[in-house]
Structure formats: structure tokens, C-alpha cells
Gaussian input, Z-matrix of N, CA and C with variables (Angstrom, degrees):
# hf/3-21g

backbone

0 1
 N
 C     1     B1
 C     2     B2     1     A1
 N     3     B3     2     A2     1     D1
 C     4     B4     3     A3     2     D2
 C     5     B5     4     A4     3     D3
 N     6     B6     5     A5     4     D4
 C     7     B7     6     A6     5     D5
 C     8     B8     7     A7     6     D6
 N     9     B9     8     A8     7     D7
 C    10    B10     9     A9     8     D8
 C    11    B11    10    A10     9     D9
 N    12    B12    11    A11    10    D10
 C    13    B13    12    A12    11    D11
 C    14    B14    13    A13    12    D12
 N    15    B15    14    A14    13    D13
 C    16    B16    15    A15    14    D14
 C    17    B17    16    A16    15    D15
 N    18    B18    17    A17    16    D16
 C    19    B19    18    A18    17    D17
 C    20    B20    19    A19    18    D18
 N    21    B21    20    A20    19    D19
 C    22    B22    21    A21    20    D20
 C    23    B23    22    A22    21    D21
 N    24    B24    23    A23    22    D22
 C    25    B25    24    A24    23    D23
 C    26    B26    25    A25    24    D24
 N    27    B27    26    A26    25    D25
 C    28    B28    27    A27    26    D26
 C    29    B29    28    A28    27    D27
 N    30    B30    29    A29    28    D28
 C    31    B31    30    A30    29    D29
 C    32    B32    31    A31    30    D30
 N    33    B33    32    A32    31    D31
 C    34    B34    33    A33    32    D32
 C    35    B35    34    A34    33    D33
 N    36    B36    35    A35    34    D34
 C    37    B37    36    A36    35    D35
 C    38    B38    37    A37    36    D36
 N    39    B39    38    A38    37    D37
 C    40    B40    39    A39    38    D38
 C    41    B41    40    A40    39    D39
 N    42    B42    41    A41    40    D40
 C    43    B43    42    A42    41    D41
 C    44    B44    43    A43    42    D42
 N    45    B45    44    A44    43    D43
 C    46    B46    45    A45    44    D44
 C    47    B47    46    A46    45    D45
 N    48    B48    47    A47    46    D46
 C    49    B49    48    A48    47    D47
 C    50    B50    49    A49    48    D48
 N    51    B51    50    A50    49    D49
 C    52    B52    51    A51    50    D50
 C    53    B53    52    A52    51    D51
 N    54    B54    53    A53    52    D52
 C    55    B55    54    A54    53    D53
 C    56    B56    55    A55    54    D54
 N    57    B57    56    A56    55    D55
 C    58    B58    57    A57    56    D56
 C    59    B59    58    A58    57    D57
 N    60    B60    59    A59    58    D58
 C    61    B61    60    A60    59    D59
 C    62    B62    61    A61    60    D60
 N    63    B63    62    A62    61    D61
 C    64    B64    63    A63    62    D62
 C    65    B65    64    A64    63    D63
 N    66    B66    65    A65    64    D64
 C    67    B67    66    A66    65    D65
 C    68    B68    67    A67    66    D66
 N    69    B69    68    A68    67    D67
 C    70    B70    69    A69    68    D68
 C    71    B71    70    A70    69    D69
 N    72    B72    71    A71    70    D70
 C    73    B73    72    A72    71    D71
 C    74    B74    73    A73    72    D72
 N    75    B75    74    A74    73    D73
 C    76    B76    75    A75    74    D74
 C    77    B77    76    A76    75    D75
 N    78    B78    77    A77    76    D76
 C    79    B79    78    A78    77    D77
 C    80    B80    79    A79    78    D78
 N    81    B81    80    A80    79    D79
 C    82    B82    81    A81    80    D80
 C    83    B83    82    A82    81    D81
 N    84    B84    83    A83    82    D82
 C    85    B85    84    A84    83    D83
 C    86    B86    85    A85    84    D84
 N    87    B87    86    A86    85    D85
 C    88    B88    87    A87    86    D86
 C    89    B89    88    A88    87    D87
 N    90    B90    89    A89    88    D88
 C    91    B91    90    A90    89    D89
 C    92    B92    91    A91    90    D90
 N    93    B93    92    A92    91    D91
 C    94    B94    93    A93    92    D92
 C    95    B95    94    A94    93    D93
 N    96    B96    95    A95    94    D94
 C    97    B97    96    A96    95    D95
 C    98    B98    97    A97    96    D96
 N    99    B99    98    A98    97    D97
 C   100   B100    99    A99    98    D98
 C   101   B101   100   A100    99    D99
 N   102   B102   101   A101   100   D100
 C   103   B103   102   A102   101   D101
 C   104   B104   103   A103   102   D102
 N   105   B105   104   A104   103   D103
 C   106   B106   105   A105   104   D104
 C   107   B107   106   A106   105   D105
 N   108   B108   107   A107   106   D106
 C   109   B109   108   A108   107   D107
 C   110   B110   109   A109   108   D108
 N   111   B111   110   A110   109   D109
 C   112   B112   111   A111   110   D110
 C   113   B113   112   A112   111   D111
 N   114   B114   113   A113   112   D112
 C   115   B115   114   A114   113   D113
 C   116   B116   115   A115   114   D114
 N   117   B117   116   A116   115   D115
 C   118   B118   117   A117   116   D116
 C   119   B119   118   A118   117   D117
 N   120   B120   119   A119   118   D118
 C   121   B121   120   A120   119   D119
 C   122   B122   121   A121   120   D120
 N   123   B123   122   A122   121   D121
 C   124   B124   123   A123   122   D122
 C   125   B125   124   A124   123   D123
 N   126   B126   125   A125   124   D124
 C   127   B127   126   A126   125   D125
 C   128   B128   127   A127   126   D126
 N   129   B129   128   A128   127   D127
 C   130   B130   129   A129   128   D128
 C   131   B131   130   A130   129   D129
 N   132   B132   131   A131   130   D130
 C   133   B133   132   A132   131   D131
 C   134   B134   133   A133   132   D132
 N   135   B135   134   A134   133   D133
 C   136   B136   135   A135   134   D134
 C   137   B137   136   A136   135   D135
 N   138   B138   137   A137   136   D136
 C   139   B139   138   A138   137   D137
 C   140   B140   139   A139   138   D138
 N   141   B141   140   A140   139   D139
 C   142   B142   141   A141   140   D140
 C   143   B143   142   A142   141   D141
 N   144   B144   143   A143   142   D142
 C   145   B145   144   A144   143   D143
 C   146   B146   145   A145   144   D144
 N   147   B147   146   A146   145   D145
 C   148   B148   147   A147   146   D146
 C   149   B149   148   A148   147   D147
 N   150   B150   149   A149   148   D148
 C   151   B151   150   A150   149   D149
 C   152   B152   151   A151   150   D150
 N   153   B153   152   A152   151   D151
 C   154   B154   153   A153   152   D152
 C   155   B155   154   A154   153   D153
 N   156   B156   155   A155   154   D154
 C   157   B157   156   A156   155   D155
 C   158   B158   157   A157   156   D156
 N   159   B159   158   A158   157   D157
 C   160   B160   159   A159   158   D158
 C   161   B161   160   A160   159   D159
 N   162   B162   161   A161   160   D160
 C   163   B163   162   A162   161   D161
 C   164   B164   163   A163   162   D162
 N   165   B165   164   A164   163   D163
 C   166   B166   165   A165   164   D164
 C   167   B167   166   A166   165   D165
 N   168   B168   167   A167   166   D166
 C   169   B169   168   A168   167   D167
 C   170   B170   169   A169   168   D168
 N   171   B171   170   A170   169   D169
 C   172   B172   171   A171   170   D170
 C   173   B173   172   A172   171   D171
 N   174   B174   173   A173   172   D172
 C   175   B175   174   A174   173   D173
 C   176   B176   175   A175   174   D174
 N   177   B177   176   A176   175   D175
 C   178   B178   177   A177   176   D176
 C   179   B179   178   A178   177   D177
 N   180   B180   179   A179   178   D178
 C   181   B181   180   A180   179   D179
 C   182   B182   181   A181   180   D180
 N   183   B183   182   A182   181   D181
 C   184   B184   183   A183   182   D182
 C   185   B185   184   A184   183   D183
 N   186   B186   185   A185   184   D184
 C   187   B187   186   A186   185   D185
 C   188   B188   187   A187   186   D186
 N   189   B189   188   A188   187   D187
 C   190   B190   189   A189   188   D188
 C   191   B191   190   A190   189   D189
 N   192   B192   191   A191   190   D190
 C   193   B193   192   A192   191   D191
 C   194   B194   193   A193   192   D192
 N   195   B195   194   A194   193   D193
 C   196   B196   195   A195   194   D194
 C   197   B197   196   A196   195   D195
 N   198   B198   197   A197   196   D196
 C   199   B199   198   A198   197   D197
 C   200   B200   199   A199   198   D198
 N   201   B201   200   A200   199   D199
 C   202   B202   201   A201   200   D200
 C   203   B203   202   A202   201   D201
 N   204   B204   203   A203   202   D202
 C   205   B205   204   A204   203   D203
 C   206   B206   205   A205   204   D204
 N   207   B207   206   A206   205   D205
 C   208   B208   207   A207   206   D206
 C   209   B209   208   A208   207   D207
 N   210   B210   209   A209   208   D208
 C   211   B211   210   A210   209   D209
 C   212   B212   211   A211   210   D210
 N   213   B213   212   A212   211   D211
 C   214   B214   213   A213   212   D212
 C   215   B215   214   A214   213   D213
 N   216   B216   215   A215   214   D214
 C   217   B217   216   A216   215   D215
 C   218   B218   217   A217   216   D216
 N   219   B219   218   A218   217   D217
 C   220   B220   219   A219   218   D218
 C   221   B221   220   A220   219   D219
 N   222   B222   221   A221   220   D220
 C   223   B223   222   A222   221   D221
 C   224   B224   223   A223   222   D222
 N   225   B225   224   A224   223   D223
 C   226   B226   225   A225   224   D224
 C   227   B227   226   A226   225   D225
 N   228   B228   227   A227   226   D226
 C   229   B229   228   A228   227   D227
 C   230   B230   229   A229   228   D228
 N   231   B231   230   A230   229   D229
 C   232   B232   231   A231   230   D230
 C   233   B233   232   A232   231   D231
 N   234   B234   233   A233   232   D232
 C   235   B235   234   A234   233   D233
 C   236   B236   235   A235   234   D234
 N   237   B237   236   A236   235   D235
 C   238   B238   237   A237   236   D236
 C   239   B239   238   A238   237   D237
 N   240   B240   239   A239   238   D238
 C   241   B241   240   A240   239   D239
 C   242   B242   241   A241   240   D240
 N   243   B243   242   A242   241   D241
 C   244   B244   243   A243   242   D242
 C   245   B245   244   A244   243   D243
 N   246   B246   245   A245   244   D244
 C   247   B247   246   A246   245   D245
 C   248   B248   247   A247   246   D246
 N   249   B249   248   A248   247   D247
 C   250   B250   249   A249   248   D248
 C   251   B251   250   A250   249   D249
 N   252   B252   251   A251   250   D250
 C   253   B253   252   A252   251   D251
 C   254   B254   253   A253   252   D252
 N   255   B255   254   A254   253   D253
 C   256   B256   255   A255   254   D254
 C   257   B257   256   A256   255   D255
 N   258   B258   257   A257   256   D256
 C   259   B259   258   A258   257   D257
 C   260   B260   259   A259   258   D258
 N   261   B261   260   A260   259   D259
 C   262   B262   261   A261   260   D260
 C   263   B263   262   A262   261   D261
 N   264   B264   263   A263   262   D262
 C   265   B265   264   A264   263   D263
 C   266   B266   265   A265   264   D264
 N   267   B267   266   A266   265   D265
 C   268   B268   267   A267   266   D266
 C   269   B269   268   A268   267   D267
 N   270   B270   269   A269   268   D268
 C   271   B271   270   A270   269   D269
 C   272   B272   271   A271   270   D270
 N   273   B273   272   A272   271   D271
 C   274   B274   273   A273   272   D272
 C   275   B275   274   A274   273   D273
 N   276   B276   275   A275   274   D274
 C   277   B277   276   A276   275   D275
 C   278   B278   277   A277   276   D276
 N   279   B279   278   A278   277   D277
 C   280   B280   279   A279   278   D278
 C   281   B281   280   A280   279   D279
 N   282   B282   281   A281   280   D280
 C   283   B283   282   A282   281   D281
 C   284   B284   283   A283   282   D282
 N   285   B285   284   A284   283   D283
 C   286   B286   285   A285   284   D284
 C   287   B287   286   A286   285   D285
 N   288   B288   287   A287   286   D286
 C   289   B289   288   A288   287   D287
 C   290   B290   289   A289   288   D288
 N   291   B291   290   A290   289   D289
 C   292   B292   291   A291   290   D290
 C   293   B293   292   A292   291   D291
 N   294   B294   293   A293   292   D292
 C   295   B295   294   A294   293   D293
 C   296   B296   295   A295   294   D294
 N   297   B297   296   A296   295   D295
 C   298   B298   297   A297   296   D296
 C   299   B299   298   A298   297   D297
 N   300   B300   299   A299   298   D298
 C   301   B301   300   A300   299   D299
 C   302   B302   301   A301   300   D300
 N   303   B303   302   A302   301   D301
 C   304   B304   303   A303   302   D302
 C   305   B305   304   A304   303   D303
 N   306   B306   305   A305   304   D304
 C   307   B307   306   A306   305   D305
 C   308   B308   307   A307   306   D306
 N   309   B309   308   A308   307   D307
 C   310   B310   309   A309   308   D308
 C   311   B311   310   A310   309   D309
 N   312   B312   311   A311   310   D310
 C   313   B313   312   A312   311   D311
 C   314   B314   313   A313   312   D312
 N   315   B315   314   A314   313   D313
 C   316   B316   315   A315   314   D314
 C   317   B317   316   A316   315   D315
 N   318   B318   317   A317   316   D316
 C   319   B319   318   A318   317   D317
 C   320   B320   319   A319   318   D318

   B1=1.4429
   B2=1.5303
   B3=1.0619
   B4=1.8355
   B5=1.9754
   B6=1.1884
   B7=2.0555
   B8=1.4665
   B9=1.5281
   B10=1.6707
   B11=1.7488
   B12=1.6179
   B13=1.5652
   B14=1.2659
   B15=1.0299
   B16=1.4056
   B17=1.3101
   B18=1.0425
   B19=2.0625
   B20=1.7073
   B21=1.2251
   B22=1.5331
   B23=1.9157
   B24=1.4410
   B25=1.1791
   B26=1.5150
   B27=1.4019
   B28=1.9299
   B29=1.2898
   B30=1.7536
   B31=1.0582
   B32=1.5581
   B33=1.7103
   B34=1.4406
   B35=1.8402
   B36=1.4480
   B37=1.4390
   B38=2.1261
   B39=0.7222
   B40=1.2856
   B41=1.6267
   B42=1.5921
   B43=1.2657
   B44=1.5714
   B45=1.7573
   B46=1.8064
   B47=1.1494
   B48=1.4468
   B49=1.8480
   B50=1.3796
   B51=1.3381
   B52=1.4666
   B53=1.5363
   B54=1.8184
   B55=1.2572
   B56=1.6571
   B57=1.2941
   B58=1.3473
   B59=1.3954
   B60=1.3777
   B61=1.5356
   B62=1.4415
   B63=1.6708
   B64=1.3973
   B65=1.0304
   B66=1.7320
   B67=1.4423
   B68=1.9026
   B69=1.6261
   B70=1.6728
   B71=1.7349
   B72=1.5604
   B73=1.4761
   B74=1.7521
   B75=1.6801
   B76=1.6810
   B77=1.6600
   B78=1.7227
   B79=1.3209
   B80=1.7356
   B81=0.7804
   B82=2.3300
   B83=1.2707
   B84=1.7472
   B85=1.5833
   B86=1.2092
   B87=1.3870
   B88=1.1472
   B89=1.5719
   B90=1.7024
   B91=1.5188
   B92=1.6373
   B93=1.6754
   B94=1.1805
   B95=1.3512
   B96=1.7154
   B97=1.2879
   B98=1.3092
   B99=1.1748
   B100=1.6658
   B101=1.4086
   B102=0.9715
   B103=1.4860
   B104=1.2373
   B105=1.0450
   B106=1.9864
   B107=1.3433
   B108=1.5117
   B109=1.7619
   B110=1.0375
   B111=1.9796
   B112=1.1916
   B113=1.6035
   B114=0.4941
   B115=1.6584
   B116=1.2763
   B117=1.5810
   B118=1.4259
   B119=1.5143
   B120=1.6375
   B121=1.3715
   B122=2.0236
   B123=1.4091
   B124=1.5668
   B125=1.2866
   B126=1.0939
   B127=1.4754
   B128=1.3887
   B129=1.6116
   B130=1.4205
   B131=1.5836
   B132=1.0844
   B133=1.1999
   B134=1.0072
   B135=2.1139
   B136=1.5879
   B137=0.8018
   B138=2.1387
   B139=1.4386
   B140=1.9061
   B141=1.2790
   B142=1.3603
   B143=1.3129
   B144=1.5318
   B145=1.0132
   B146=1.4666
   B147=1.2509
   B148=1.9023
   B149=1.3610
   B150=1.3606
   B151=1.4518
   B152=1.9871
   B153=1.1735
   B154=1.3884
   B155=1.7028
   B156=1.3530
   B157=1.3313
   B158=1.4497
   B159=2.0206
   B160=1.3932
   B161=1.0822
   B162=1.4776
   B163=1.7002
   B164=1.6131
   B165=1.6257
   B166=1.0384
   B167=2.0424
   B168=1.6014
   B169=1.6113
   B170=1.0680
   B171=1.4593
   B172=1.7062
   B173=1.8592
   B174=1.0488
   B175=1.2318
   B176=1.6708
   B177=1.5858
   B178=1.5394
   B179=1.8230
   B180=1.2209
   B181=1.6090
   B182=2.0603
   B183=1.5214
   B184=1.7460
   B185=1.4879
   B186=1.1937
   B187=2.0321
   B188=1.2981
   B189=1.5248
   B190=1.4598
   B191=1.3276
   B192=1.1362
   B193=1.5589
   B194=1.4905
   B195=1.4100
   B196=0.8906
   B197=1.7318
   B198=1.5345
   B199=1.0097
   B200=1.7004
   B201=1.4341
   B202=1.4673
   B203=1.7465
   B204=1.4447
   B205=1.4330
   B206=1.8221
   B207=1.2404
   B208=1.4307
   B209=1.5375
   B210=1.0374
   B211=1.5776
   B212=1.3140
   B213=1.2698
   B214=1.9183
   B215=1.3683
   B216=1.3099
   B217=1.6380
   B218=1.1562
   B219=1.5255
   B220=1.9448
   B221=1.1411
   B222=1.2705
   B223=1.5557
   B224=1.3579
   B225=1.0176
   B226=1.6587
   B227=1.3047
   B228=1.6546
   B229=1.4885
   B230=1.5331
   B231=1.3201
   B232=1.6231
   B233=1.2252
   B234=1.1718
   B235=1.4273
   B236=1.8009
   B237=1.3617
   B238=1.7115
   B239=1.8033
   B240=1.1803
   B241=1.1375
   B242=2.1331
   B243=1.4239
   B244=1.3761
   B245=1.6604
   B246=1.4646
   B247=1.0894
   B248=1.6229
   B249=1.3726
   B250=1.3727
   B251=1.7317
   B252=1.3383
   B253=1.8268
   B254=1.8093
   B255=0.9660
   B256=1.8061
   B257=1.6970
   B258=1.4921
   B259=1.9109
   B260=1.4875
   B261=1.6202
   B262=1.5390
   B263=1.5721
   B264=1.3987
   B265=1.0267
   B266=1.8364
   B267=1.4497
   B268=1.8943
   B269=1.9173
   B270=1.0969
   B271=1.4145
   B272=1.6336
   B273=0.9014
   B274=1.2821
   B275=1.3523
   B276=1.7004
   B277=0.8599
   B278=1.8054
   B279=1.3040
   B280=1.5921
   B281=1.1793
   B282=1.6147
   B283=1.2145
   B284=1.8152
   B285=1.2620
   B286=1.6545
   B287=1.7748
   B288=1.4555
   B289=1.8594
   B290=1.5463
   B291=1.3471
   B292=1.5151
   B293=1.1029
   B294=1.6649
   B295=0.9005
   B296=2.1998
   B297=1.6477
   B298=2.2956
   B299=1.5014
   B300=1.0486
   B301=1.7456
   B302=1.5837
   B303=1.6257
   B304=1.5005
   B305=1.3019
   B306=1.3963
   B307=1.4248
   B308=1.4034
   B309=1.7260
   B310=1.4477
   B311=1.4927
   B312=1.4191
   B313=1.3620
   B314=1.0859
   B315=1.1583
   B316=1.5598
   B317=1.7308
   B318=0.9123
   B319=1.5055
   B320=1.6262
   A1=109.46
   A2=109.73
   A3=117.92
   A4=102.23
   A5=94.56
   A6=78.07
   A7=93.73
   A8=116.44
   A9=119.37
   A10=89.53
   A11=93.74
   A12=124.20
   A13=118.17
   A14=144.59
   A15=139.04
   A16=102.11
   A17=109.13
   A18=145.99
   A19=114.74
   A20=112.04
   A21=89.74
   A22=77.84
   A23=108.10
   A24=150.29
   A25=129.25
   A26=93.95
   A27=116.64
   A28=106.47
   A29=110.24
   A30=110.95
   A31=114.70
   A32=108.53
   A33=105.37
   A34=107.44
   A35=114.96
   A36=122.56
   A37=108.42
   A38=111.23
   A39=133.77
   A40=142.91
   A41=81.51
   A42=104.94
   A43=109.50
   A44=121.10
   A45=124.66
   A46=75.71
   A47=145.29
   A48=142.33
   A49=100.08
   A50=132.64
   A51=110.30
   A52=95.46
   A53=113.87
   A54=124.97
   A55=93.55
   A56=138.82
   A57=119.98
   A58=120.12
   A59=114.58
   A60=130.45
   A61=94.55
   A62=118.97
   A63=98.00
   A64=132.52
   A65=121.56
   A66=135.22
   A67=101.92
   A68=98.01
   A69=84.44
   A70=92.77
   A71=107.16
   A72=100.49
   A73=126.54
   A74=93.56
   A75=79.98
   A76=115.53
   A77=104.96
   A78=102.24
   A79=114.21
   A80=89.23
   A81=92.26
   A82=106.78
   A83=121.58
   A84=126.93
   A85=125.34
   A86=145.06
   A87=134.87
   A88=99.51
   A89=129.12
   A90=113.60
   A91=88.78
   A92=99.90
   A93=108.12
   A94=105.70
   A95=103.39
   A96=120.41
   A97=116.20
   A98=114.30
   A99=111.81
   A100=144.48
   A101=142.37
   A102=146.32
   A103=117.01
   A104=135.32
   A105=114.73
   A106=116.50
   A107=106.32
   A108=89.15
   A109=133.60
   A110=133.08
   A111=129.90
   A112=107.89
   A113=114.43
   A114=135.57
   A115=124.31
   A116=139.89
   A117=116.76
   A118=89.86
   A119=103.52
   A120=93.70
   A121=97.98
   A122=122.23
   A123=115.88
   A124=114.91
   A125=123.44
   A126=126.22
   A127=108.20
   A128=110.71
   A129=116.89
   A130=104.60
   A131=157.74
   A132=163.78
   A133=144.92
   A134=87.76
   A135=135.20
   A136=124.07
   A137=107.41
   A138=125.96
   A139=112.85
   A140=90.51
   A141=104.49
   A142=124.07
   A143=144.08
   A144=124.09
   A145=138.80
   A146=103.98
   A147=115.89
   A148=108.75
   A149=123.54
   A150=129.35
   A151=100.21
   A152=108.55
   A153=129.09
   A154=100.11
   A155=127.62
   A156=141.02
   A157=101.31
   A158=91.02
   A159=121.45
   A160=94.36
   A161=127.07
   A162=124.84
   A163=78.45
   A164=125.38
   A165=135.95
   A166=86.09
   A167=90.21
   A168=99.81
   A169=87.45
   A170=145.87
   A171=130.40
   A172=119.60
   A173=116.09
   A174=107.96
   A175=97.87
   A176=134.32
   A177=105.57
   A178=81.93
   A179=120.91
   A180=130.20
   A181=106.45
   A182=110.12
   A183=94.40
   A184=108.78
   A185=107.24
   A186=105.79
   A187=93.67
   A188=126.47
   A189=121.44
   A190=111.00
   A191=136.05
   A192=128.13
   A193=138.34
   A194=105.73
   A195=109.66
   A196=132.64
   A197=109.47
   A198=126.73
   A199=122.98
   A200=102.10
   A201=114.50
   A202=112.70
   A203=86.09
   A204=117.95
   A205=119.42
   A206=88.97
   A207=122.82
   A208=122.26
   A209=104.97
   A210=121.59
   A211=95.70
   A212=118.84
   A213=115.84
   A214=81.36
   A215=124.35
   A216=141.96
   A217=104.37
   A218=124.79
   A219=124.71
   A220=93.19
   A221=112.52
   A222=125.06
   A223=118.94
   A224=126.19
   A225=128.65
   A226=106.74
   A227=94.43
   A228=101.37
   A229=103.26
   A230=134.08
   A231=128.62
   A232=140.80
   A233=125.90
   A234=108.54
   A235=131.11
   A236=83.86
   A237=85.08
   A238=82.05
   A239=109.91
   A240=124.96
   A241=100.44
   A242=119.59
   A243=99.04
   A244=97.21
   A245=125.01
   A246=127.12
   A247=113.88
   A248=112.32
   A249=122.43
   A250=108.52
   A251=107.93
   A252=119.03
   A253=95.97
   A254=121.06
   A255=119.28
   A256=110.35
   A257=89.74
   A258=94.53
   A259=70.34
   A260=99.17
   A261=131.88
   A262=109.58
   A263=113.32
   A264=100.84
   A265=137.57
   A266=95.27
   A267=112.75
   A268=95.68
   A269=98.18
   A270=122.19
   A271=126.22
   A272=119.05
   A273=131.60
   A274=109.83
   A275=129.36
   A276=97.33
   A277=133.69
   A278=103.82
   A279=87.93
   A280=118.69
   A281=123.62
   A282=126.03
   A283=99.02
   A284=124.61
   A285=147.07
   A286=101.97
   A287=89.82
   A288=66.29
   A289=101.54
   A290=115.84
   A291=106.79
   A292=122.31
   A293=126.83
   A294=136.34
   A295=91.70
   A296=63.81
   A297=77.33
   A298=112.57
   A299=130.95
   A300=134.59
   A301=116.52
   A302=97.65
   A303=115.41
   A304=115.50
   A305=129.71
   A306=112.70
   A307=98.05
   A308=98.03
   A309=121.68
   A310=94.69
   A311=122.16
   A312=116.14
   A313=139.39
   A314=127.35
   A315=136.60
   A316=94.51
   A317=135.04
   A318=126.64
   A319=119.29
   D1=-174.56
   D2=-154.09
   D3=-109.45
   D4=9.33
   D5=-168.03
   D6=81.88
   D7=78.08
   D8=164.86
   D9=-101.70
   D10=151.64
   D11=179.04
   D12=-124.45
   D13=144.64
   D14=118.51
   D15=-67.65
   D16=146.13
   D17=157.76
   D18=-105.17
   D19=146.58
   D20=172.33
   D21=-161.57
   D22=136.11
   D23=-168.80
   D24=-149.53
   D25=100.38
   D26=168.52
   D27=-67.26
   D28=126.23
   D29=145.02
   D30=-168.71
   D31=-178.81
   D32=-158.07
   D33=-45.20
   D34=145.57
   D35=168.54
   D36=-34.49
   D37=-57.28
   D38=175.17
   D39=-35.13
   D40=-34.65
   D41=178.73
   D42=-124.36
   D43=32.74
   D44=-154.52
   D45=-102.43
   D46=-58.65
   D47=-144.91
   D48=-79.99
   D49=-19.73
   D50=-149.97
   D51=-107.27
   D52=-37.10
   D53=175.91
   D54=-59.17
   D55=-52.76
   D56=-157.11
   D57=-87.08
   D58=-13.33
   D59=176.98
   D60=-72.90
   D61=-55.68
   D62=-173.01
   D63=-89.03
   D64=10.21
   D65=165.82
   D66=-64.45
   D67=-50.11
   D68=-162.44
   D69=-68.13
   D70=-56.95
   D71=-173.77
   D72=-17.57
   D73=-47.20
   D74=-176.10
   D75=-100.75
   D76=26.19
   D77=172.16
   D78=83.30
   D79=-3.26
   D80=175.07
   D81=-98.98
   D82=11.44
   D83=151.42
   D84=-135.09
   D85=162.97
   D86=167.61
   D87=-98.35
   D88=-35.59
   D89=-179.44
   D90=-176.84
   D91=146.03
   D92=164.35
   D93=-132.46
   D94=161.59
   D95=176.57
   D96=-109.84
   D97=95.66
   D98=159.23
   D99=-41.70
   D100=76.45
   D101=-169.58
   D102=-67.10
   D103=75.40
   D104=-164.60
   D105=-88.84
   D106=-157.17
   D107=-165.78
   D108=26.91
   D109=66.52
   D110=163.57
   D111=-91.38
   D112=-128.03
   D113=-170.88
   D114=-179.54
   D115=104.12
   D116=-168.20
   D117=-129.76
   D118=142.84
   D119=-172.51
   D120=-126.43
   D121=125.90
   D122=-169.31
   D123=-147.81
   D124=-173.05
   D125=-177.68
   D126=-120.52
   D127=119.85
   D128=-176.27
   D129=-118.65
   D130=136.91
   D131=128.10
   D132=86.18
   D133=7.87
   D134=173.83
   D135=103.37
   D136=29.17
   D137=155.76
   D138=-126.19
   D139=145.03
   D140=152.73
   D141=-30.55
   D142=102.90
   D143=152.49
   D144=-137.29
   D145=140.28
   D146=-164.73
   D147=-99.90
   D148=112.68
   D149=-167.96
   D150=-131.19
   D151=146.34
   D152=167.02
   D153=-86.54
   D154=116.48
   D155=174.14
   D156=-94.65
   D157=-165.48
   D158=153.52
   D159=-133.15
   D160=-161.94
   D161=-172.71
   D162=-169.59
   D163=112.64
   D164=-170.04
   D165=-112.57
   D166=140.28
   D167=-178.17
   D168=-109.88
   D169=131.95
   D170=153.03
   D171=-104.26
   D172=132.97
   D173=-163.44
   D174=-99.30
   D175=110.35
   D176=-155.22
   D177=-148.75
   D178=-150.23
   D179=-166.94
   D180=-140.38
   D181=140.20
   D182=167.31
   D183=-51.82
   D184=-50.26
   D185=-170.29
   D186=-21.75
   D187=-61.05
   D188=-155.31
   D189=-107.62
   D190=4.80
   D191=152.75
   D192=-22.55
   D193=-49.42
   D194=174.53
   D195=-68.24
   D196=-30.38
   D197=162.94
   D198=-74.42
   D199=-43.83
   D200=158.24
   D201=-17.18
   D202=-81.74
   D203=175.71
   D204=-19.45
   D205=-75.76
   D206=159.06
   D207=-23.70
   D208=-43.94
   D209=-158.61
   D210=-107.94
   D211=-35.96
   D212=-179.50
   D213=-55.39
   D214=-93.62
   D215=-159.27
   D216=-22.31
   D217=-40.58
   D218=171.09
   D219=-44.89
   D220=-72.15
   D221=-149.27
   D222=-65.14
   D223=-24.56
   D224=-166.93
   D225=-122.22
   D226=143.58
   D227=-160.01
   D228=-96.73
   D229=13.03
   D230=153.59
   D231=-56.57
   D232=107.76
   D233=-166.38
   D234=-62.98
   D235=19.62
   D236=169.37
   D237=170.76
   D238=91.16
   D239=-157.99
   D240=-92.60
   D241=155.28
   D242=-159.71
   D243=-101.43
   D244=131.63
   D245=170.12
   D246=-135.60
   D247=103.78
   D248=-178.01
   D249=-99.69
   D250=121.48
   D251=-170.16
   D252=-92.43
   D253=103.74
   D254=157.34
   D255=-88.92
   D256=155.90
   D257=-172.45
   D258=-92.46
   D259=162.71
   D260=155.17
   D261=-95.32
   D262=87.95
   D263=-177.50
   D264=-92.08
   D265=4.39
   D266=159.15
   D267=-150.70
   D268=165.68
   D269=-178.32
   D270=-176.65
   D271=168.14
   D272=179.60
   D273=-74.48
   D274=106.64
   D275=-164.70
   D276=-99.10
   D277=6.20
   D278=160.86
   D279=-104.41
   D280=44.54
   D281=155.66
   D282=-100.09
   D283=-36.43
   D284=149.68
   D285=-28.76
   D286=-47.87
   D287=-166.57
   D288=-108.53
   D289=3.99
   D290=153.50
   D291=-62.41
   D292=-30.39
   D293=-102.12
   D294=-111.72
   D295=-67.68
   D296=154.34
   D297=-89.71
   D298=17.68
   D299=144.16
   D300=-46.42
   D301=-50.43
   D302=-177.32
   D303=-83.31
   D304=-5.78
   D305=-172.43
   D306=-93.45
   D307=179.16
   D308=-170.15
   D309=-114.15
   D310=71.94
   D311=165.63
   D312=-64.67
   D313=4.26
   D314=-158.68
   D315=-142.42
   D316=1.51
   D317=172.69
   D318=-86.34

């Protein structure tokens, strides 16, 4: 397999469909899952703060991480918005090789 990831990225309810439509659209995902209504509660700027999210899962490859990456930060309006990359380290694998079927590796 290729270096498959999960990604997983908070952000406003509002902005969960458009960031994930245009992740797969341009090929730097194979599929995400939207979670809505979370609750995230953190410390921003030396306050408390309690926000209503989404919790975006992205199912994507290292090849494209870096660009991944890249493209969240377009998209989301946080100023340092949270994106944590996990390896996939077993899986099923022709959900694996569907999985980088769909990416745009060469763009």
C-alpha cells in the first residue's frame, strides 16, 4: 500500500460540506466523514473556549499529504486550524486499494 492516513479536522459546522466536497473533488481524498454536532472545548488566547464543530475524518494517502495539508489551510477559516494525520497501519485491503484508486497522485 501507498502510506494510507486518516486526517481528522475540526471545524465550524458550516464550512464541513464544502471543505470535504472539494477535498475529494480535486482528488487529495478518497472520502470523508462528517461528524456534526461535536462539542470542542480549548484554550485560545487565554480564554476558555466552547464551540459547536464538525469533526471531518479524511480518508487520503502520504503521497498527498502534503498538498492535503495545504488545501485544508485554503479552506478553513481558523487561524491555525487543527489537522492531525494518523498512519493506517492494517486495513482491508480492497477498501486500501480503492482507496488510492481515487487519488490524484500526479497533480
Amino acid at each position: 500500500m501507498a502510506g494510507e492516513v486518516v486526517v481528522m479536522v475540526s471545524c465550524p459546522a458550516s464550512e464541513a460540506e464544502q471543505i470535504s466536497q472539494t477535498l475529494v473533488q480535486e482528488g487529495l481524498v478518497a472520502c470523508v466523514n462528517i461528524m456534526a454536532n461535536i462539542t470542542s472545548v480549548y484554550q485560545w488566547k487565554g480564554e476558555i473556549v466552547k464551540e459547536q464543530e464538525s469533526l471531518l475524518v479524511i480518508k487520503s494517502s502520504l503521497i498527498v499529504y502534503d498538498r492535503l495539508e495545504a488545501r485544508i489551510k485554503e479552506l478553513h477559516s481558523y487561524e491555525i486550524p487543527e489537522i492531525i494525520c494518523l498512519a493506517i497501519e492494517n486495513g482491508y485491503a480492497p477498501y486500501l486499494e480503492w482507496l488510492n484508486s481515487t487519488l490524484k497522485i500526479n497533480d
